[in-house]
VOGU-3710 file (C-alpha; in Angstrom, 3 decimals, decimal comma):
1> xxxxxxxxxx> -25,779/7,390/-1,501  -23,045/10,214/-1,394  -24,217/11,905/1,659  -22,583/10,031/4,353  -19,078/10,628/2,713  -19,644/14,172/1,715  -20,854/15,018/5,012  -17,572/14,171/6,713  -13,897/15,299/6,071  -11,077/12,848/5,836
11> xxxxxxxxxx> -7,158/12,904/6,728  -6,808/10,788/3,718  -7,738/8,949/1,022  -6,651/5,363/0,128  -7,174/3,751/-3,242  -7,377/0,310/-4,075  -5,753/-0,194/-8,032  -7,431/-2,794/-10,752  -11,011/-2,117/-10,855  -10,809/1,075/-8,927
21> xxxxxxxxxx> -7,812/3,538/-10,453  -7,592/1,390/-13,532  -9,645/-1,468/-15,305  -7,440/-4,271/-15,738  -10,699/-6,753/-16,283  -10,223/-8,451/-19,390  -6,166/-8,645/-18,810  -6,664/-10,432/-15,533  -9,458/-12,616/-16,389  -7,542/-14,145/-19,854
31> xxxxxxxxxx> -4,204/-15,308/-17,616  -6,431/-16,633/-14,835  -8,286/-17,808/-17,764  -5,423/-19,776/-18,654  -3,983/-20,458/-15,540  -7,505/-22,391/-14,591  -7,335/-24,508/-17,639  -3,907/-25,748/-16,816  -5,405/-27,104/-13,384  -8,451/-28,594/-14,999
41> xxxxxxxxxx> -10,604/-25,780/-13,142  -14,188/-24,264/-14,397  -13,227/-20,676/-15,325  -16,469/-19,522/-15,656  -16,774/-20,389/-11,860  -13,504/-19,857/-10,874  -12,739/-15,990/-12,565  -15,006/-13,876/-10,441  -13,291/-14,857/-7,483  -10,425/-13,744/-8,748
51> xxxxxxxxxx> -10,872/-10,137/-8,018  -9,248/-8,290/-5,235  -6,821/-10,394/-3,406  -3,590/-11,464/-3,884  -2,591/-14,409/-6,460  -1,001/-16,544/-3,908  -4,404/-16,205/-1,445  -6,647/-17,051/-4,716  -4,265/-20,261/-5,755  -4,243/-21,464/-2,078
61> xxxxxxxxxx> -8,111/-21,128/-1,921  -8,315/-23,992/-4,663  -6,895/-26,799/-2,725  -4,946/-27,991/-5,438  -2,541/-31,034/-4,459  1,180/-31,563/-5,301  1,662/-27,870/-6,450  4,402/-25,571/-5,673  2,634/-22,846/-4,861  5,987/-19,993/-5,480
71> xxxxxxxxxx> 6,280/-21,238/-8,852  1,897/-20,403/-9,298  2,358/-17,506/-8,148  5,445/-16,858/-10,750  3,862/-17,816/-13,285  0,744/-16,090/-13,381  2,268/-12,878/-12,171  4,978/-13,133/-14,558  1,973/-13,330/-17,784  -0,168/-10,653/-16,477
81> xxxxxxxxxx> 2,692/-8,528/-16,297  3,400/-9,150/-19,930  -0,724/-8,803/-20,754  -1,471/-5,015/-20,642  -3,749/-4,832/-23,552  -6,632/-3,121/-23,224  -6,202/-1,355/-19,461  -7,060/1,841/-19,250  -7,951/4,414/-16,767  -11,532/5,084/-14,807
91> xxxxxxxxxx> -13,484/8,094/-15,983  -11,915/10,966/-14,206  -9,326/9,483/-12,191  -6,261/11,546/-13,543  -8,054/14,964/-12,686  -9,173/14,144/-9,620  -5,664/12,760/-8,217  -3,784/15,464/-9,567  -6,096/17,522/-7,193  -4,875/16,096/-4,112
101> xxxxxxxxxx> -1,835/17,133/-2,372  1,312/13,850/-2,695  1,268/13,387/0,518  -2,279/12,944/1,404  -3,275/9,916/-0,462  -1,972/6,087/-1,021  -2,668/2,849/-3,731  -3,022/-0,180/-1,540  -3,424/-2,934/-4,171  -3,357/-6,515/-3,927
111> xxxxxxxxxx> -0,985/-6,678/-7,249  2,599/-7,491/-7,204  4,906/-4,285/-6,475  6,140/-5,519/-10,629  2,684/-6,292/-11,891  1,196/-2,972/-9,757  3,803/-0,356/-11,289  3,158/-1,818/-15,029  -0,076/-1,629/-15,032  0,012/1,893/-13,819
121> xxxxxxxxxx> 2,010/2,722/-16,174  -0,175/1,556/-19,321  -3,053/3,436/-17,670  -1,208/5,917/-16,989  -1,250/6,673/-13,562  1,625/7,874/-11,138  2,011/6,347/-7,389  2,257/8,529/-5,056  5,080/7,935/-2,631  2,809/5,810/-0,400
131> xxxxxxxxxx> 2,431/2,376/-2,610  1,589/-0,386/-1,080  1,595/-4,302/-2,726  1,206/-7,576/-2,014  5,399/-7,601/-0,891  4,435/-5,355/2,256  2,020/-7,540/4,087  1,458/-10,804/5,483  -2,605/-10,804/5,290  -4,176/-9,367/2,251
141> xxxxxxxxxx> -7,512/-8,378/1,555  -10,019/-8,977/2,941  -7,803/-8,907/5,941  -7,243/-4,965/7,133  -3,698/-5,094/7,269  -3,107/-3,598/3,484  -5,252/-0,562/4,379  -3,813/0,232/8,285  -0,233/-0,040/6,839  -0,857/2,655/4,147
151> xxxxxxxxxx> -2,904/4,822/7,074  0,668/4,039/9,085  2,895/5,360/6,571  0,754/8,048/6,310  0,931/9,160/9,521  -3,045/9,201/10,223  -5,287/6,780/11,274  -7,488/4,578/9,289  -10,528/5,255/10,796  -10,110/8,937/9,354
161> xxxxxxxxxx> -9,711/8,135/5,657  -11,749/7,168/3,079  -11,153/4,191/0,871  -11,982/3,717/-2,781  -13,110/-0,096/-3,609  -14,766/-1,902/-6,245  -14,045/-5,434/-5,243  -16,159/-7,424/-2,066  -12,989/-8,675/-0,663  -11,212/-4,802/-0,429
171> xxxxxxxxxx> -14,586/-3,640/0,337  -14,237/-6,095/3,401  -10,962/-5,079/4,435  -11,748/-1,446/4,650  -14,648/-2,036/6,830  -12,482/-4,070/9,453  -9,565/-1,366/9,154  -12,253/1,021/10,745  -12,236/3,428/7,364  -15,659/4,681/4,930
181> xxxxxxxxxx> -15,471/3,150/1,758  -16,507/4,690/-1,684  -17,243/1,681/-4,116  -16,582/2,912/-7,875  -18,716/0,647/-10,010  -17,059/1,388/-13,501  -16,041/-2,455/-14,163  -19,090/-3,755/-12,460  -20,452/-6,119/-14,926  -23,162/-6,499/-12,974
191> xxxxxxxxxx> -25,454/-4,777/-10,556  -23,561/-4,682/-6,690  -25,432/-4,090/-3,448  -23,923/-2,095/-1,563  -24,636/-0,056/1,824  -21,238/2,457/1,314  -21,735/5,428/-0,969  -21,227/4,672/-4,674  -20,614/6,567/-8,137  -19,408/5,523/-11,674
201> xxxxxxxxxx> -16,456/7,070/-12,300  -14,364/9,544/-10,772  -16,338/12,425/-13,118  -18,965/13,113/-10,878  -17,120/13,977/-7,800  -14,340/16,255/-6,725  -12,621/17,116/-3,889  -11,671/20,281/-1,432  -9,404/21,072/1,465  -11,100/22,982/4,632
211> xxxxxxxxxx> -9,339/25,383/6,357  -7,512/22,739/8,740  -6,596/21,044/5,529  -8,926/17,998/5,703  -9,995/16,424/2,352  -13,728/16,634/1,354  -15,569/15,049/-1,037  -18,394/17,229/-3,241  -20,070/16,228/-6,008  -18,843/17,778/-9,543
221> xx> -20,853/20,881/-10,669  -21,806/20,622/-14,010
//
């Protein structure tokens, strides 16, 4: 499943955040938890969907009447900012970002810029100066906006970097902004079919510059 990334060099590499640098599962899923509740919705139905995009797409995809939907969005960012229990950092993830240079990588999450930079925080993970949150676009994910703005402010085009996913909805989103997708299955709760190279965890693959500079991805020797 690896070959068709570790064939190919990349420009850059783009990482989505919950699920993918960090697993924020079990935080996110008891305030949506709640939040579904208050509206009378079925959580066990309603939480998977959940993953991925931004809290004001997944409250307008219920169709709820008479709410304000500002004030939703408020609210439930506002409690999983104060939930961080229990998030933690993928296998691997702070060694293999410390190997790449600053300048040649990005987070492109669907989080608040608030709710993004505390929960990097607890996991212990540094942004690199190219952050970008659900403040910086108009369309999130599954839309490719998120993903061509971070190639933008990286000066490279999407179509040569590689994204990091675990969600369908980012997974989407890459695809349409033109770039290869890794999906890292560490939060996968269950089994995801998927035609983009996969791995666990961050562990079992490394990275190397070529002589022009360009970012490849090998897997780890052990």
């Amino acid at each position: 499943m690896l070959k068709h990334v570790t064939s190919k060099s990349y420009a850059a590499l783009l990482f989505d955040m919950d699920g993918t640098l960090l697993s924020s599962v079990a935080a996110a899923e008891r305030v949506w938890g709640r939040w579904a509740e208050r509206h009378g919705l079925d959580a066990e139905a309603f939480l998977p969907t959940i993953h991925g995009v931004r809290a004001e797409d997944t409250i307008r995809r219920q169709n709820l009447a008479d709410i304000d939907i500002e004030a939703e969005v408020e609210w439930v960012t506002k409690a999983e900012i104060e939930d961080v229990e229990g998030i933690m950092p993928i296998g691997g993830i702070s060694a293999f970002l410390k190997s790449l240079p600053p300048d040649r990588w990005a987070i492109v999450t669907s989080a608040s810029l608030a709710l993004a930079s505390k929960r990097l925080k607890a996991a212990g993970v540094t942004p690199p100066p190219v952050f970008i949150t659900a403040e910086d676009v108009t369309k999130g994910k599954p839309h490719p906006d998120p993903f061509l703005a971070a190639a933008d402010r990286l000066g490279v085009s999407a179509s040569e970097c590689l994204v990091f996913e675990d969600a369908p909805a980012g997974i989407q989103a890459a695809e349409a902004a033109g770039a290869d997708v890794m999906v890292i299955k560490a939060t996968h709760q269950h089994p995801m079919e998927t035609p983009h190279a996969s791995v666990h965890d961050y562990s079992l693959i490394q990275i190397d510059l070529d002589e022009q500079g360009r970012i490849r991805i090998t897997e780890t020797k052990i």
